[in-house]
C-alpha positions in Angstrom: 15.6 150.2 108.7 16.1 153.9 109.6 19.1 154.8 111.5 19.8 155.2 115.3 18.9 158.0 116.5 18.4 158.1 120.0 20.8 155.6 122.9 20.2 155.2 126.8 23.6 154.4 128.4 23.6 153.2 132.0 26.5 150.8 133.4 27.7 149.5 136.3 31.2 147.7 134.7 31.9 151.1 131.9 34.7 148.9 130.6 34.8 149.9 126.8 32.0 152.0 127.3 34.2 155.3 126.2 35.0 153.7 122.7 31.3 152.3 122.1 30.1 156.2 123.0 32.5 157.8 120.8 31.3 155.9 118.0 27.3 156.6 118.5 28.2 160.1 118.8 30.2 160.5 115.6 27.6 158.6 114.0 25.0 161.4 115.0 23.4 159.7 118.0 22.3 161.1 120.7 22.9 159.6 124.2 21.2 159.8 127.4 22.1 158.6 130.5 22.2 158.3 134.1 24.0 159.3 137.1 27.9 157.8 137.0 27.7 157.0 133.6 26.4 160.7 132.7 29.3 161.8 134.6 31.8 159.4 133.0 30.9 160.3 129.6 30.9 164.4 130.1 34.5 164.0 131.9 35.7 162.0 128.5 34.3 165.6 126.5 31.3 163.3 125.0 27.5 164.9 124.5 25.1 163.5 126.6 21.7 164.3 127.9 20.6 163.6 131.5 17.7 161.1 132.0 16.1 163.5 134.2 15.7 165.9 131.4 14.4 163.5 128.9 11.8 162.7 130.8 11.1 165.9 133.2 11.2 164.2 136.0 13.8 164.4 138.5 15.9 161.2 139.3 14.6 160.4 143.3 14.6 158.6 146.6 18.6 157.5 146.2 18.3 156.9 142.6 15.8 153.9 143.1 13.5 156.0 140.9 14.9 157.2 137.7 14.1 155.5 134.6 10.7 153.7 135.6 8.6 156.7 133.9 6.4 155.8 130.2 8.9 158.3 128.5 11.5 155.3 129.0 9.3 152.5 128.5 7.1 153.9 126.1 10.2 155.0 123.8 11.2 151.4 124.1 8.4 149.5 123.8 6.7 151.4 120.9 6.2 148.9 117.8 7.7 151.4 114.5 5.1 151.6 112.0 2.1 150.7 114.5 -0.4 153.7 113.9 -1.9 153.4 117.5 1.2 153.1 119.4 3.4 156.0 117.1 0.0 158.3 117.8 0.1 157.6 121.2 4.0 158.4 121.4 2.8 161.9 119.7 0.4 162.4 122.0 2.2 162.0 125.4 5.6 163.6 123.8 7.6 160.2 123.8 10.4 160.4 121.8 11.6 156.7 120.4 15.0 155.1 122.4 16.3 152.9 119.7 19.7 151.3 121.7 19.9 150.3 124.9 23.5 149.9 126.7 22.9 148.5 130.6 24.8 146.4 132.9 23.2 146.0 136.2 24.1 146.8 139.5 27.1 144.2 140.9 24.5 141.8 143.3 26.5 138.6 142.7 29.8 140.2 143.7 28.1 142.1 146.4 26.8 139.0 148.1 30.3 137.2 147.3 32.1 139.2 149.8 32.7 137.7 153.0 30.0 139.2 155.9 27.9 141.2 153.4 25.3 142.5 155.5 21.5 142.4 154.0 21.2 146.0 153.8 24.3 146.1 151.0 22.8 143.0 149.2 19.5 144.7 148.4 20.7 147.7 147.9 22.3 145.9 145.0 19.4 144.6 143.7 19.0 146.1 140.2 15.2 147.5 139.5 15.8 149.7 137.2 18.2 148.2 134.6 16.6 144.6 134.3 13.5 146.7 133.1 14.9 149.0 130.3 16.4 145.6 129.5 13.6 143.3 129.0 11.8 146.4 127.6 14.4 146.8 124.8 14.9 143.2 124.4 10.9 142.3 123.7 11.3 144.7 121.1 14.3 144.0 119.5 13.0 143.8 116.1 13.5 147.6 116.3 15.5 148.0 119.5 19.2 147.0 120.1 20.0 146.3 123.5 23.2 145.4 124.6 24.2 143.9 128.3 27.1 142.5 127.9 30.5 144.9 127.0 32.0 142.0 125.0 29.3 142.7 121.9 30.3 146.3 122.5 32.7 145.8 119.1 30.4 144.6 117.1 27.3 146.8 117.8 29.9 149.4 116.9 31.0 148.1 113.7 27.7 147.9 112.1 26.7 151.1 113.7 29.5 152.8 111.9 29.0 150.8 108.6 25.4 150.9 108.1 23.6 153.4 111.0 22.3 150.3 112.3 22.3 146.9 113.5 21.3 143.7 111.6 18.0 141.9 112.7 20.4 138.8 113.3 22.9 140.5 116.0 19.1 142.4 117.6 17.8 138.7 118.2 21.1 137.1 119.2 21.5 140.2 121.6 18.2 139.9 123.0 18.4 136.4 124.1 21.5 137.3 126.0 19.5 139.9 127.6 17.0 137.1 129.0 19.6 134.7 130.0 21.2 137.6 132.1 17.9 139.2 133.7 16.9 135.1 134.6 20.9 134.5 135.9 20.6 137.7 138.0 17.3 137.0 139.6 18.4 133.6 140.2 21.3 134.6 142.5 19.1 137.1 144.1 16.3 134.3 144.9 19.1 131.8 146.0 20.8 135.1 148.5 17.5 136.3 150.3 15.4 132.5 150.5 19.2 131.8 152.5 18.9 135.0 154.6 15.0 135.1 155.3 14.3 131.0 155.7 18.3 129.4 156.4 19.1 126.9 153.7 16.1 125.1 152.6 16.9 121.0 153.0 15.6 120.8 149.0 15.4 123.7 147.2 11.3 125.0 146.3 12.7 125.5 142.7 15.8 124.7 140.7 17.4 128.0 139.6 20.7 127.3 138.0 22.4 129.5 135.5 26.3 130.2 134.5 27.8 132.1 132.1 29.3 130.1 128.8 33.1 129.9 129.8 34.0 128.6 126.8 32.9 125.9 123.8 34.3 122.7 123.8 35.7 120.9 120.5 33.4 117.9 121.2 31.5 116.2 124.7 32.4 112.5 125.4 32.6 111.7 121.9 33.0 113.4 118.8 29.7 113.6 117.5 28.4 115.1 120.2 28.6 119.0 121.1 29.5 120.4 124.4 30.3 123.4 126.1 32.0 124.6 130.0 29.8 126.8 132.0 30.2 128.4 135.6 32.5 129.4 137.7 35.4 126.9 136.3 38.3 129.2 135.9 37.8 130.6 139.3 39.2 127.0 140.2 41.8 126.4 138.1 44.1 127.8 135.6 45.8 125.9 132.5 49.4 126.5 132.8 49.9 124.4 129.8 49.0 122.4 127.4 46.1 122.1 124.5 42.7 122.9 125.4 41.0 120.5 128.1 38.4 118.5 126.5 35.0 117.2 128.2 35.9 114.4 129.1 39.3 116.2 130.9 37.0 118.5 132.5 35.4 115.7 134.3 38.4 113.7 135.1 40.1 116.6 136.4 37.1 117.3 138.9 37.2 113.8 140.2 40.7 113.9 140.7 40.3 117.3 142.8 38.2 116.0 144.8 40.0 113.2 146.0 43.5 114.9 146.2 41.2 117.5 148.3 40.3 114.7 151.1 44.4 114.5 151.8 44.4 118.2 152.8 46.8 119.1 155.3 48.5 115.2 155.2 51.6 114.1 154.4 52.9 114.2 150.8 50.1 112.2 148.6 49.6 111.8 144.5 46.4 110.0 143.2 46.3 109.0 139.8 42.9 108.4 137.8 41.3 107.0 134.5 38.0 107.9 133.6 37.0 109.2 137.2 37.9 106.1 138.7 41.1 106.2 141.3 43.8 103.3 140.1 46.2 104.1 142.5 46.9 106.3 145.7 49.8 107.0 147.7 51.6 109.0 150.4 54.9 109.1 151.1 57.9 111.7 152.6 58.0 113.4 149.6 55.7 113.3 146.1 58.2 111.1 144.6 57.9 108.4 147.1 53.9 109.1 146.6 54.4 108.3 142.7 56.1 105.1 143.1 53.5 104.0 145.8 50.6 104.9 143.7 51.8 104.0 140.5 52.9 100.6 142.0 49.0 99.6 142.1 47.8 99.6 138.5 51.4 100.2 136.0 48.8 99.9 132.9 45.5 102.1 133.7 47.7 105.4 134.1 48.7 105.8 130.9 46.4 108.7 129.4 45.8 109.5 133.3 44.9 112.1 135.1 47.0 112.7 138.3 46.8 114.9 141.3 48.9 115.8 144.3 47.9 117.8 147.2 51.0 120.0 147.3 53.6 122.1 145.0 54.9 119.2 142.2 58.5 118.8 142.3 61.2 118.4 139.4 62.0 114.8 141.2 58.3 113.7 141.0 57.9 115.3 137.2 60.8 113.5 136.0 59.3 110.3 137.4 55.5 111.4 136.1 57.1 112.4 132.7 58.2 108.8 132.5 54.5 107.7 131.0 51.7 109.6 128.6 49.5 111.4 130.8 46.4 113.6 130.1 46.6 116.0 132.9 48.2 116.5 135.9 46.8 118.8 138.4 48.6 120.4 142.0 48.2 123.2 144.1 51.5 124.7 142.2 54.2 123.8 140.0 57.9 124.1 140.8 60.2 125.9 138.3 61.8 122.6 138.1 59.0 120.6 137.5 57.7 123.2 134.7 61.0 123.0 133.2 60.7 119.1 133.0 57.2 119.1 132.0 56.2 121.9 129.7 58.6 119.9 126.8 55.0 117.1 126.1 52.9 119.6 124.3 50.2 117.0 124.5 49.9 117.5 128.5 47.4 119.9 130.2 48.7 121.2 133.3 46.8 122.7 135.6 47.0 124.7 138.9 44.0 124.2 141.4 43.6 128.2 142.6 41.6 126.8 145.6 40.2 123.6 146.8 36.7 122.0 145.7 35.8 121.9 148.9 34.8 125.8 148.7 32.7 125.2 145.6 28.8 124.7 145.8 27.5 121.9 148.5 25.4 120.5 146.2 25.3 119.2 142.5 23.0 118.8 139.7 22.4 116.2 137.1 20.4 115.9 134.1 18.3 112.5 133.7 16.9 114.0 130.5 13.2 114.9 129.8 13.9 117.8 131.3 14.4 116.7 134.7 17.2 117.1 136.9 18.5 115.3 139.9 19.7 117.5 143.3 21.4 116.6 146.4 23.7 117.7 148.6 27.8 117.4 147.4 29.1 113.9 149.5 31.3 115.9 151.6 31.0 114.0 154.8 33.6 111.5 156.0 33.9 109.3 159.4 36.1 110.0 161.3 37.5 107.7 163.5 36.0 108.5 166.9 32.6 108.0 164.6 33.6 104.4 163.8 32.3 101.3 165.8 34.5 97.9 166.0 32.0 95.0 165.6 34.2 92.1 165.7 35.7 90.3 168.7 39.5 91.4 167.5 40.3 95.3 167.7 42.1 96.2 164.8 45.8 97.2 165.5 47.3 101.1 164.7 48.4 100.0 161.6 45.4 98.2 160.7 43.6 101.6 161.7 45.9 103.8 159.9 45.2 101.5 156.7 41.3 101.7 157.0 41.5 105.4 157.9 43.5 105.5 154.2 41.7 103.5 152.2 37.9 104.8 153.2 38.9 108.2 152.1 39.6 106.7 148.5 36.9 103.9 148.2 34.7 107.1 148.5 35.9 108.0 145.2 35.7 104.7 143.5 32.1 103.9 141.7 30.2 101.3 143.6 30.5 98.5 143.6 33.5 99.7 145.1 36.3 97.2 146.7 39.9 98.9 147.9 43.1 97.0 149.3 45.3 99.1 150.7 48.1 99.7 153.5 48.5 102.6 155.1 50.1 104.7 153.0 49.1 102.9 149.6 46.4 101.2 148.0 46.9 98.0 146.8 44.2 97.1 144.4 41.4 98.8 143.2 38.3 97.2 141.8 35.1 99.8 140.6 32.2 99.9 138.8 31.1 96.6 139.2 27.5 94.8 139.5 28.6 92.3 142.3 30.5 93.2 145.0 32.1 90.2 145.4 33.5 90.7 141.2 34.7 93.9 142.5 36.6 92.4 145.0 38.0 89.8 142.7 38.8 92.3 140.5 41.2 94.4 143.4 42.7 91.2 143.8 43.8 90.5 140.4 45.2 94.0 139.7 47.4 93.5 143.3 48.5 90.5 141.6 49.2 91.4 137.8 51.2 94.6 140.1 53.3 91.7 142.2 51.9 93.3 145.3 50.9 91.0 148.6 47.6 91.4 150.2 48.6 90.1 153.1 48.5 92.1 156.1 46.5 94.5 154.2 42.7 95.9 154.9 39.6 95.5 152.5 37.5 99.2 152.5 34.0 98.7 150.9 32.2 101.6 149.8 28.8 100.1 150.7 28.0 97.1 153.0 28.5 93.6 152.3 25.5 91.8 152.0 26.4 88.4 152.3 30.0 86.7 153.9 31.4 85.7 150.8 32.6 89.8 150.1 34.4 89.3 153.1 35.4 85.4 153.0 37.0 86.3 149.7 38.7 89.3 151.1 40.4 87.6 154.2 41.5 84.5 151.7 43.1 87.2 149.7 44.8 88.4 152.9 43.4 90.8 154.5 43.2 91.3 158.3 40.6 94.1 159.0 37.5 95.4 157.1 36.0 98.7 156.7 32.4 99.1 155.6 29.4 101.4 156.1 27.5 98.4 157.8 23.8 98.4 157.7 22.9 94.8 155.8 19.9 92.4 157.2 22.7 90.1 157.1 25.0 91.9 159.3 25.2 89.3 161.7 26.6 86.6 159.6 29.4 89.0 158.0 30.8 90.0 161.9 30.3 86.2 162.8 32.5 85.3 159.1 35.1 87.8 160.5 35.2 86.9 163.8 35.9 83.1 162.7 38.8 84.3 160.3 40.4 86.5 163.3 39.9 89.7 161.2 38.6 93.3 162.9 36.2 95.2 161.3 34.7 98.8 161.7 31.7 100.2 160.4 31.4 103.7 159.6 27.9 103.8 159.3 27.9 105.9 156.3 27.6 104.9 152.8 29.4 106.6 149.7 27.6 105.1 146.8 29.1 107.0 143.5 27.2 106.2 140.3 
């Protein structure tokens, strides 16, 4: 394939743009450009034509009309070696542009600022660039096009070894290009359907793309592939440790989210297996938390993930560093805890930059066949003035503060979910199961291989309880007062099961299934 001649430069980020120009010019190509990146490259010493001359038109109307002219698009699009369409670039004096280099104009970041007015959002919007893009891209069998300055390097290196690029790095560089150009004008359709209609109940169209943060060694298991995408590291940063896996990635999410409803409380540490909370607690300090938490279950946390809502302490490491866990997440990390804690090479650790709670209000998942599943983040809890006692008995403060407790972490338990706890503690945990009543069976018998007492304590049910015997078997485990979304046919009989045991019970009326 003949050599480069000709490259159109036009950035927004010029980050190693300098070096990348330096090279096309000693290579004998001749660059052409617009506007700031014209002016960039003349103040560095380089060569470089102005758009405006190439095509003999002038650049107009703010800049919004510059490179949409045939000169561009016909030096792009032109198939090499097609008689008709190298007579017709004779004819209308089109000379070939045989590299593209264009980033586009900074929309997502403009919209990311708080109060962006409309006016600076579509002033951002890119016309221009995304064109020349796709142009160069649906030609790439004799066009490099290059949007991204991380391939800068490489274009450069085969540029300077051969006056070329291979047809292998064209393709893989045009695909790129696509991925961008549909990423772009997905955040632009997401920013003006929100300012022009409010935000739609259910989205008219499912437009989700993220940029590859980095590959994964394997997904859930190791015969599987996997990969992070998004806005991850905006989140959290690894302070330590070997890389997080998949399977980290999710646990560490989970636990986020649940440190993330004891905001603002009083010292609290969760610690979690497989997404699933095995034990909570909150105490004066995060040590106190620790023993409280890890009082619950002493066998799930090993190869935990654990989470605290404030700055880990040396006196809470030194406990934590006691057992094998997988990650440990906080707000920040003490130099004493670090010190403690950066000795197990095995252990992520990981600082959470901001809470969850500022991330996207909704989520996505795949249920295969190309389908996806949408709805809105469960970021809604009761609160107590919302609650309605259905029993005869009010429950007590401390029954209160123990329901209050628990229902923020049955919420995080997959249903069938059943939670003991006190009011600073749970007591036994049982998930995931098909019956509510196992799950309940199950809490009980983790309480007792942990030597804890149920007595006195309250029962929190994710979901309602559809028959009495949830709740029978709950107050013969001792429990005083029940928590539950409420809502059964069978409603009646439950309150009237309670009521004859001398329990109170609230419903929240709102569910948190978690599947």
């Amino acid at each position: 394939m003949a050599k480069i001649q000709r490259a159109l430069l036009s950035v927004s980020d010029k980050t190693g743009l300098l070096p990348l120009a330096q090279t096309l010019v000693e290579a004998g190509v001749e660059l052409i450009s617009t506007g700031g990146t014209a002016k960039a490259l003349r103040e560095a010493g380089l060569p470089v034509k102005d758009i405006s001359a190439h095509t003999g038109f002038p650049e107009m109307m703010d800049g919004r009309v510059k490179t949409l002219h045939p000169k561009i698009h016909g030096g792009l699009l032109c198939i090499r070696g097609n008689p008709e369409h190298e007579a017709a670039a004779r004819q209308h004096d089109i000379a070939m542009i045989d590299l593209v280099v264009v980033n586009l104009y900074p929309f997502e970041q403009t919209v990311a600022r708080p109060q962006v007015t409309l006016h600076e959002a579509i002033e951002n919007i890119d016309i221009g660039g995304p064109s020349m893009l796709r142009s160069a891209a649906k030609n790439h069998e004799s066009v490099t096009v290059v949007v991204d300055p991380a391939d800068y390097g490489v274009v450069a290196e085969q540029i300077k070894a051969q006056g070329n690029t291979t047809l292998e790095l064209r393709r893989r560089l045009a695909a790129k290009v696509f991925a961008r150009t549909a990423a772009y004008d997905a955040a632009i359709a997401a920013h003006l359907t929100a300012q022009f209609e409010g935000a739609p109940a259910v989205p008219p169209a499912l437009g989700i793309t993220a940029p590859l943060v980095q590959p994964l060694r394997y997904g859930e298991n190791p015969h599987q592939a996997a990969a992070l995408y998004g806005g991850f590291k905006s989140f959290y940063q690894q302070l330590h440790g070997k890389e997080l896996s998949y399977n980290n990635i999710l646990d560490l999410t989970a636990a986020a989210h649940l440190i993330a409803e004891f905001e603002g409380q009083a010292p609290t540490l969760a610690i979690l297996k497989h997404t699933n909370p095995c034990g909570v607690g909150q105490g004066a300090s995060l040590r106190e938390a620790w023993d409280k938490a890890y009082a619950t279950d002493r066998q799930a946390p090993f190869g935990g993930i654990i989470a605290v809502n404030r700055a880990l302490d040396a006196a809470c490491a030194e406990a934590i560093a006691e057992i094998f866990s997988e990650v440990i997440i906080a707000p920040a990390f003490e130099e004493g805890a670090l010190a403690v804690l950066q000795k197990k090479k095995n252990l992520r650790l990981i600082q959470m930059l901001k809470s969850p709670a500022q991330s996207a209000p909704w989520e996505v998942r795949s249920v295969g066949a190309q389908s996806y599943l949408w709805q809105q983040r469960d970021a809604t809890i009761a609160s107590r003035s919302q609650m309605k006692v259905v029993t005869r008995r009010e429950p007590s403060e401390a029954e209160w503060q123990a329901m209050l407790f628990g229902w923020r972490v049955v919420k995080h338990v997959k249903s069938n979910a059943i939670v003991y706890a006190a009011a600073d503690r749970t007591l036994g945990i049982g998930a995931g199961q098909m019956s509510r009543v196992d799950a309940s069976r199950i809490a009980v018998w983790k309480a007792g291989e942990a030597g804890l007492s149920l007595q006195g304590s309250v029962v929190c049910s994710d979901a309602f309880f559809p028959f009495p015997d949830g709740l029978v078997a709950a107050a013969e485990a001792g429990a005083t007062a029940a928590i539950q979304p409420g809502g059964s046919m069978r409603d009646a009989e439950v309150i009237a099961a309670a009521d004859a045991r001398g329990l109170a019970m609230v419903f929240t009326g709102m569910r948190h299934f978690r599947h």
